[in-house]
C-alpha positions, 0 to 999 in steps of 0.5 A, spaced: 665 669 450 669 675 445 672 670 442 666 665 441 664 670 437 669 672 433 669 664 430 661 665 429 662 671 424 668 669 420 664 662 419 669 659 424 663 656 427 666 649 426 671 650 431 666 651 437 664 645 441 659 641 439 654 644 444 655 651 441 655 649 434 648 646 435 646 651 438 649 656 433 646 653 427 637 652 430 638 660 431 640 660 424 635 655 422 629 660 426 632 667 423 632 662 416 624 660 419 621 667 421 624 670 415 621 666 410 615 667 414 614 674 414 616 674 406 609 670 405 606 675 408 608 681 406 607 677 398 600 676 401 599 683 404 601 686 398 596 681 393 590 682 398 591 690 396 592 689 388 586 692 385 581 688 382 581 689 374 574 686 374 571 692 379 574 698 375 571 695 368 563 694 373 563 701 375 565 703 368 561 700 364 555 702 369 557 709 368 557 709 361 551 706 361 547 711 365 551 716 361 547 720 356 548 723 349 552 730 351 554 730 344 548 733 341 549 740 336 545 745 337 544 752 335 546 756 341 552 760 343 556 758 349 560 764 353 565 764 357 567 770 361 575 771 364 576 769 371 577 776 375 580 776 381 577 781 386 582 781 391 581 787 396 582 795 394 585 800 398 582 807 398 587 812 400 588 820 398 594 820 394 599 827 394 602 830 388 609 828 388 614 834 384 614 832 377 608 828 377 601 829 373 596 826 377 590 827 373 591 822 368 589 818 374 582 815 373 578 811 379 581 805 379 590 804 379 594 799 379 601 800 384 605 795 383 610 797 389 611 802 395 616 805 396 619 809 402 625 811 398 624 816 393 630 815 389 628 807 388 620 809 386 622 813 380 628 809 378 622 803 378 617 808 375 623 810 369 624 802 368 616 801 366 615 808 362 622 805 358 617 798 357 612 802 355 607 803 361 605 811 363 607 810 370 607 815 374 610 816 382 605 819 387 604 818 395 600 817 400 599 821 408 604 816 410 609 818 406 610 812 403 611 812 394 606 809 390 608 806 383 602 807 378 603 803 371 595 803 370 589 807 371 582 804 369 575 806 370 572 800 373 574 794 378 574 789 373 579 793 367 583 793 373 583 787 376 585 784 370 591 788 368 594 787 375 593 780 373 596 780 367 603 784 369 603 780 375 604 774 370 607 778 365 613 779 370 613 773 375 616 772 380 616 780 381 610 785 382 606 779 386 604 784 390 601 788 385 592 791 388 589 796 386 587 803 389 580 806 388 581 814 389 573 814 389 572 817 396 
């Protein structure tokens, strides 16, 4: 039987008794049929999902037939607004650090990072004063350093200068929020 097998794959078939290269030839003859017929199939199949041009052109034409005259000119001003994100707001009482004014702190302040290290919160402060931030290093009951670029009387001025460093300096700081000291 090995052997048999052998003769088939290296097209030796005619060697084998007549019996078995009958046999050996309608099973070819089937893969040959079921082959062709799965491959009409597959071309009906692929023809029955093809958009139908006709279709698209009905339901635009439609659409632009119910559509009006938008293009009308008229005097009025239209205005726009930024988007603001208004994510959530910390409130926590921030301590004096050494070395640091706090007073220059309004209601809303934008922390870029907290730190448990002194060392890294001023070695991050002192790279933003040098891009021109007036950063200040403060810490809250927890010990934990929190990195100040920005300070701002209102949400909204604040919401928007944290979006505009996290854009600034993508990928860092995305973890910018602001901290509202009015408690």
């Amino acid at each position: 039987m090995k052997g048999q097998i052998i003769f088939i794959f290296f097209g030796y078939y005619k060697y084998l008794p007549l019996s078995l290269q009958e046999i050996y030839l309608k099973e070819i003859n089937m893969k040959k049929i079921l082959l062709f017929v799965v491959a009409i199939c597959c071309v009906f199949a692929m023809e029955s999902c093809k958009s139908k041009s006709s279709a698209y052109k009905n339901a635009y034409d439609q659409a632009m037939a119910n559509d009006t005259d938008w293009n009308v000119e008229d005097d009025t001003e239209v205005l726009t607004t930024e988007e603001i994100s208004y994510e959530s707001v910390r409130q926590e009482p921030l301590n004096v650090v050494q070395g640091e004014d706090l007073s220059g702190l309004k209601r809303y302040s934008v922390v870029i990072m907290s730190l448990q290290n002194r060392t890294n919160a001023f070695s991050l402060k002192d790279r933003m004063v040098a891009e021109g931030y007036r950063a200040v290093v403060a810490e809250n009951d927890l010990g934990m350093y929190r990195v100040i670029v920005a300070s701002f009387d209102n949400r909204a001025d604040a919401s928007r200068a944290r979006d505009a460093l996290k854009s600034k300096y993508a990928p860092n700081f995305q973890d910018a929020w602001l901290l509202d000291r009015g408690y």
